[in-house]
N, C-alpha and C positions, 0 to 999 in steps of 0.2 A: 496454567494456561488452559483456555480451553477454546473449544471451536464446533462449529457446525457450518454442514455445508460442502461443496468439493466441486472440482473442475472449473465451468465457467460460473458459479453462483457465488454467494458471498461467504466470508468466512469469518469470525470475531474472536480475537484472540485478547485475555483481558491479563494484565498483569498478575501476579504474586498475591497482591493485596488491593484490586481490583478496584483503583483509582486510577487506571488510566485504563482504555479497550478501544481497538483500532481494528476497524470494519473492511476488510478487501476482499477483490474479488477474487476466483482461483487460479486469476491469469496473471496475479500480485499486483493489481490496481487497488492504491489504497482509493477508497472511499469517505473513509472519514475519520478522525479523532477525535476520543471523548474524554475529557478528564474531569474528575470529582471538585466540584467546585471546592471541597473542605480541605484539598492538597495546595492550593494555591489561591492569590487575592480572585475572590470568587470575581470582582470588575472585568479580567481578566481572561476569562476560562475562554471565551468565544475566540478572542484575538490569540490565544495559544491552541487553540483547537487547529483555527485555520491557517496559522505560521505552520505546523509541523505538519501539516495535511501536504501545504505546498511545497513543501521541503521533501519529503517522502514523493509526492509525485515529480520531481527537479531529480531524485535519487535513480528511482524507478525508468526515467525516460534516458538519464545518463548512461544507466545499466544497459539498456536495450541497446545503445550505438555502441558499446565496447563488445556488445555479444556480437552482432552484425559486422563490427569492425572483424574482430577474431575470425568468423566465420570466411569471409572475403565473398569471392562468386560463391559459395556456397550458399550464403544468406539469402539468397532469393527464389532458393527450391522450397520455403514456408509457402510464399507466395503464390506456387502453382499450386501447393498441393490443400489448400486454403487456409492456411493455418499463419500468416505471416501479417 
């Protein structure tokens, strides 16, 4: 894997065998997916780019209401202290 990048900028972490690399931000906001058209019906590649982008951001925004959930009144001292 590798990566550059940290906090709020972007980060690109690319598989094993670097036919697939997924671009997010440091706040874990995917941005995008890319996968190697030679992995799969190159027809394809855009419509599975953007299915698993959406899917990842559906993941992402689920995660945040179970942490907010856990947290109860606590979750909204992000918010004062601007971070939420």
């Amino acid at each position: 894997m590798s990566s550059s990048g940290s906090g709020g900028g972007s980060v690109r972490a690319a598989g094993p065998d670097v036919s697939s690399m997924v671009n997010r931000t440091g706040t874990g906001q995917v941005l995008s997916v890319t996968i190697a058209a030679e992995v799969v019906d190159p027809g394809d590649v855009a419509m599975l780019e953007d299915l698993i982008t959406a899917a990842l951001h559906d993941m992402n925004a689920k995660l945040l209401d179970i942490q907010r959930e856990a947290m109860g009144p606590l979750a909204g001292l992000g918010d004062l202290l601007g971070r939420g």
